[in-house]
C-alpha positions in Angstrom: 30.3 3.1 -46.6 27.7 5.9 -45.9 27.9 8.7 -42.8 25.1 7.1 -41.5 26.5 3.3 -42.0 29.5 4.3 -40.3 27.5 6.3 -37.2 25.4 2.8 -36.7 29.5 0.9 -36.3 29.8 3.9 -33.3 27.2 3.0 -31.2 25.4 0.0 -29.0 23.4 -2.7 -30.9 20.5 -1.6 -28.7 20.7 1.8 -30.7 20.1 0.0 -33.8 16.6 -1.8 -35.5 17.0 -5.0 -36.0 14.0 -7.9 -36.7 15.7 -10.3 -35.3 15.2 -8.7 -31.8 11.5 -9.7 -31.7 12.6 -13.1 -32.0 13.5 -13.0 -28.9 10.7 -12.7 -25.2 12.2 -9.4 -24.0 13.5 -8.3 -27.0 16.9 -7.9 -26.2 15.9 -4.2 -24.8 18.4 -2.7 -22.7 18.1 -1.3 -19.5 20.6 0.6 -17.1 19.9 0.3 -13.9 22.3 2.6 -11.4 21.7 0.3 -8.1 21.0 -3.3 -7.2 18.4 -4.5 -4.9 20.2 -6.8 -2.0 18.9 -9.9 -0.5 18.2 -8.2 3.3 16.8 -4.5 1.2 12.8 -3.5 2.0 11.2 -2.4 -1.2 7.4 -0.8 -0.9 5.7 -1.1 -4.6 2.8 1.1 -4.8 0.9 1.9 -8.5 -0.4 -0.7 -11.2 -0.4 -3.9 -12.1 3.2 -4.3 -12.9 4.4 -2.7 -8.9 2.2 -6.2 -7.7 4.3 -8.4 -10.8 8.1 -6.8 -9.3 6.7 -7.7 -5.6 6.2 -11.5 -6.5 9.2 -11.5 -8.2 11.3 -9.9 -5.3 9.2 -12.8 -3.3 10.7 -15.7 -5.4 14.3 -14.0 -4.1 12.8 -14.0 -0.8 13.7 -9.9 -1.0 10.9 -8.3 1.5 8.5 -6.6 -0.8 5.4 -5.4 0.3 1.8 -2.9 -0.6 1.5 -2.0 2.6 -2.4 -3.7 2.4 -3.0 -1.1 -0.5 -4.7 -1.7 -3.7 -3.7 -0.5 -6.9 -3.2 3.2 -7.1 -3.5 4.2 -10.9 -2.4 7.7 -10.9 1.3 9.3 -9.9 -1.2 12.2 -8.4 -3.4 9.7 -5.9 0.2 8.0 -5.3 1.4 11.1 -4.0 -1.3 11.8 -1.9 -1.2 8.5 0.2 2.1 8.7 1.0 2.1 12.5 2.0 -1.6 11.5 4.0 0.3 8.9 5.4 2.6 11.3 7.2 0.6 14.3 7.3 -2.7 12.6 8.7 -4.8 15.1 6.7 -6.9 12.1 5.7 -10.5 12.5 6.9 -14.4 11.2 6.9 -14.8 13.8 4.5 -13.2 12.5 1.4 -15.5 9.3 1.3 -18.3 10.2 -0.5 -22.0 9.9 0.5 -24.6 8.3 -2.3 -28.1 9.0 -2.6 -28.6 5.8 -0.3 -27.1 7.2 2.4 -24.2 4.8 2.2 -20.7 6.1 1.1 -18.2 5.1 -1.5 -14.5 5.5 -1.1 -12.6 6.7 -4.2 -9.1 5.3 -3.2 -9.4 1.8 -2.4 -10.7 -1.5 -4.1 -11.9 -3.5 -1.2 -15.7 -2.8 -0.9 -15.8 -0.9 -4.4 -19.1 -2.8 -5.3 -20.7 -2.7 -2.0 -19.6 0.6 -0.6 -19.6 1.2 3.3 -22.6 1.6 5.8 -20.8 4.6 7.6 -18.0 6.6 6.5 -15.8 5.9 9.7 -15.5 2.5 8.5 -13.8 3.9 4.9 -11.8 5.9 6.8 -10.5 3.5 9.3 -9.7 0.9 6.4 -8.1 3.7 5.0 -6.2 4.8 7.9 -4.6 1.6 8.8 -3.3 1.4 5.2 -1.8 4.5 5.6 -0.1 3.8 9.1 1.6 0.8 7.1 2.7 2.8 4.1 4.4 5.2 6.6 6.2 2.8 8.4 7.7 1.1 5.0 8.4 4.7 3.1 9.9 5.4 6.4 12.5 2.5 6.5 12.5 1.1 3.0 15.8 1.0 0.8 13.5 1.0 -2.8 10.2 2.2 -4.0 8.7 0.7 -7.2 6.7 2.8 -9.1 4.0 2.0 -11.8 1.9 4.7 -13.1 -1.1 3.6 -14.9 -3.5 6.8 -16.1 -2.9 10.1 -17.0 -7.1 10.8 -17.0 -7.2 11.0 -13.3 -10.9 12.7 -11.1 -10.6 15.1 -8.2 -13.2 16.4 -6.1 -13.5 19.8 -6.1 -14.9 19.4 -2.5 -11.5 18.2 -0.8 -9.5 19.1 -3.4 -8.8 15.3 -3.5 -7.2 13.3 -6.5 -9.0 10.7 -7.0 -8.3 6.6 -7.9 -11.6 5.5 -9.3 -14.8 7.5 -10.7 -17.3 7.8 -8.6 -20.7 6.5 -8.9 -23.3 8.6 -10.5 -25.4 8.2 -7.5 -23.9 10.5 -5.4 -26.1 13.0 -2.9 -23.8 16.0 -4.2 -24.6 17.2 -7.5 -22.3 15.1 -9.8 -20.9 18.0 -12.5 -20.8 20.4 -9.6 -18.2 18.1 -7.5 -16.1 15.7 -9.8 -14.0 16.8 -12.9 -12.2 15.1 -14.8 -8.9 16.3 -16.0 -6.0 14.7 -19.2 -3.2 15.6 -17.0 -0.2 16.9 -19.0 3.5 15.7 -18.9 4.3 18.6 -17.4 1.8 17.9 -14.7 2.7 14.1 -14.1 6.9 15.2 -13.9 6.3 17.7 -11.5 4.2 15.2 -9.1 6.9 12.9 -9.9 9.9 15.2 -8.8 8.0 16.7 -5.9 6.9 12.7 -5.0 10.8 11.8 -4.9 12.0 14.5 -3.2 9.2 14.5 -0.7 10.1 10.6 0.5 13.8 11.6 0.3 13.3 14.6 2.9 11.6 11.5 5.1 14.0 8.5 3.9 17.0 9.8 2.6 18.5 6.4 1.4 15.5 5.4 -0.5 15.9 4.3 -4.1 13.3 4.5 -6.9 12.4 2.2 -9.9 9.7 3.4 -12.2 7.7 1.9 -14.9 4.5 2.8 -16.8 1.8 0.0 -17.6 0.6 -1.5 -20.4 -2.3 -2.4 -19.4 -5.4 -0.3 -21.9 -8.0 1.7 -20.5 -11.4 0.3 -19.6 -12.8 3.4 -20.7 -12.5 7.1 -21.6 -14.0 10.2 -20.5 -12.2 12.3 -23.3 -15.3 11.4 -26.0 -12.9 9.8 -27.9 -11.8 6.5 -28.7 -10.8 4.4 -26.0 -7.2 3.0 -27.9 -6.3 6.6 -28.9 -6.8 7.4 -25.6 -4.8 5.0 -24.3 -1.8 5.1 -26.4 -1.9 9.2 -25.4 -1.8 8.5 -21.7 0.8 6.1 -21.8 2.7 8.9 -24.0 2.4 11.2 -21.5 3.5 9.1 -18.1 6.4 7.7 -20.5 7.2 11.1 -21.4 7.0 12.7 -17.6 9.2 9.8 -16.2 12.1 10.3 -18.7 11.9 14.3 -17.8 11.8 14.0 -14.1 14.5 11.3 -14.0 16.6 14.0 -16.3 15.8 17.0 -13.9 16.3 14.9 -10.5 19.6 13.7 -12.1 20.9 17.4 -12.5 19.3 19.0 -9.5 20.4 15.8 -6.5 22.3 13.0 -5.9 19.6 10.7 -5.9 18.8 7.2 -7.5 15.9 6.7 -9.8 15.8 4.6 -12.3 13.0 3.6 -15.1 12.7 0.1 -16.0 10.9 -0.6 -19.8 7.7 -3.3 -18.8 6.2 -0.9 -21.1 7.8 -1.3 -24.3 9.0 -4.9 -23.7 5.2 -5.5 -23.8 4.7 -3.1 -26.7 6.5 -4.3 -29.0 5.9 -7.6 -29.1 5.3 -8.9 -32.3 3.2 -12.4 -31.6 -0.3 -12.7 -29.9 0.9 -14.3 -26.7 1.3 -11.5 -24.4 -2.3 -10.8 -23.6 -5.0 -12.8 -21.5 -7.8 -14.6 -23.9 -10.3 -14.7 -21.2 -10.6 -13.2 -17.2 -11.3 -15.7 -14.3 -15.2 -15.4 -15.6 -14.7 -16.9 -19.1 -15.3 -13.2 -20.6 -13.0 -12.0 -23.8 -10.2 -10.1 -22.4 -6.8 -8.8 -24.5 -6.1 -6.5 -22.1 -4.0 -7.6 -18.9 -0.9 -9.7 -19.4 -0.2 -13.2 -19.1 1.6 -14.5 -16.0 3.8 -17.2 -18.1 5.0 -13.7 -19.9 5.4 -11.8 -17.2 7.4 -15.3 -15.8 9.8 -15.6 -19.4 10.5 -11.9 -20.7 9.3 -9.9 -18.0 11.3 -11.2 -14.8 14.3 -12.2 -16.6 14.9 -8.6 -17.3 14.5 -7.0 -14.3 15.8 -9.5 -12.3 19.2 -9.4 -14.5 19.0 -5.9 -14.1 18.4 -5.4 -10.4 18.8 -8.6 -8.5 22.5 -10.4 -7.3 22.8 -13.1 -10.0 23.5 -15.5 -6.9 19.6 -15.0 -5.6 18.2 -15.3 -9.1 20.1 -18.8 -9.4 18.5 -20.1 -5.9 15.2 -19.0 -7.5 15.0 -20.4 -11.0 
């Protein structure tokens, strides 16, 4: 028997290729979870796609999960920001942004993305309300679920803002003189995410983090080059950041975060039905995720992994 036969008897099946994991929906990937979420906990999910996924599935164990009425935010860096505006109130009329029309366009939130707002006290009041609910659940909440979806994130050089969506070409400010757009490093991403933690601990001592990183591909690039390489180098770097800020918070406090794989259980699947065909308009998609996978591989691993066996059986 070789060395490197008899290493392979010394550790986990996990730690060890095998084909015959991708017959199976979640791939047999492991995951090591260092809490439980119980039925009467409050978890706040905040990020991409996959935070809204984990809050219907905490639903079907009638767990309160909530947004808080936010939309997605994409970036660890605009996630950061709303919960530290949320305490800190520095939120104003000045970070909605006025287009040629006079009307104004607010970079954070989804709601009125295509129509923009009349006034900018009516994006900030949206906006402010939002924010008085996410203090009140960071403030009480036993877990926060984390998705981070972009490493290409915006700011305006103006506020100093981070941004969650480009803005519109159309805006009175000169364009190139306001908005730049920056590949954020892993070092860049792990520090927001250590300095994120340890700000909602200094608020909510008992909270609990899980974070994940999305699968989802980008609509676009603004690093002139192609959109897949793109991509695959974001998701890199948040996969990368999370790994090293879990590492340092482990040595530096006695705190709970945790990362749970959505990301390569979606990955690495090796058959084509993990991705949409078509959107809700009958246009070619391949780029968000089924719900009857997200139902099968999806929520049967992190429901094993986080949730009382007794509460998944009530909701199968």
């Amino acid at each position: 028997m070789s060395k490197l036969q008899n290493i392979a008897f010394t550790v986990p099946r996990s730690a060890v290729f095998s084909p015959r994991r991708f017959d199976r929906t979640d791939l047999g990937i492991a995951t090591d979870p260092s809490f439980q979420i119980h039925q009467n906990d409050r978890v706040f999910c905040i990020g991409s796609c996959f935070a809204r996924a984990v809050q219907r599935m905490l639903g079907s164990c009638a767990i309160q999960s909530t947004f808080a009425g936010l939309t997605h935010r994409y970036n660890i860096f605009t996630i950061e920001q709303t919960i530290r505006w949320a305490f800190d109130d520095a939120l104003s009329e000045d970070h909605f942004i006025r287009l040629n029309d006079g009307s104004f366009f607010d970079p954070y939130d989804r709601s009125r993305i295509e129509t923009g707002y009349q006034i900018a006290n009516e994006a900030y009041e949206l906006n402010a309300a939002q924010l008085r609910n996410v203090k009140q659940e960071v403030s009480v909440c036993d877990t926060l679920v984390i998705t981070l979806g972009l490493a290409e994130v915006w700011r305006d050089t103006f506020t100093n803002a981070w941004l969650n969506h480009r803005p519109p070409d159309s805006t009175a400010d000169p364009f190139d003189s306001r908005f730049r757009i920056t590949q954020t490093t892993v070092a860049e991403n792990r520090n927001a995410i250590v300095n994120l933690v340890r700000y909602v601990r200094s608020i909510n001592p008992k909270a609990k983090f899980i974070f994940s990183v999305s699968p989802i591909a980008l609509n676009a690039t603004f690093t002139q080059t192609d959109v897949l390489v793109a991509t695959m180098l974001g998701k890199a770097t948040l996969r990368a950041a999370v790994h090293e800020a879990i590492a340092e918070l482990a040595r530096t406090q006695d705190c709970l975060v945790d990362y749970f794989p959505s990301f390569e259980i979606v990955m690495f699947q090796r058959n084509n039905d993990v991705y949409v065909e078509r959107d809700d308009r009958g246009r070619r998609d391949r780029q968000h995720i089924r719900e009857d996978f997200l139902h099968n591989a999806i929520r049967p691993a992190f429901l094993k992994a986080y949730i009382n066996p007794n509460l998944t059986a009530q909701s199968a």
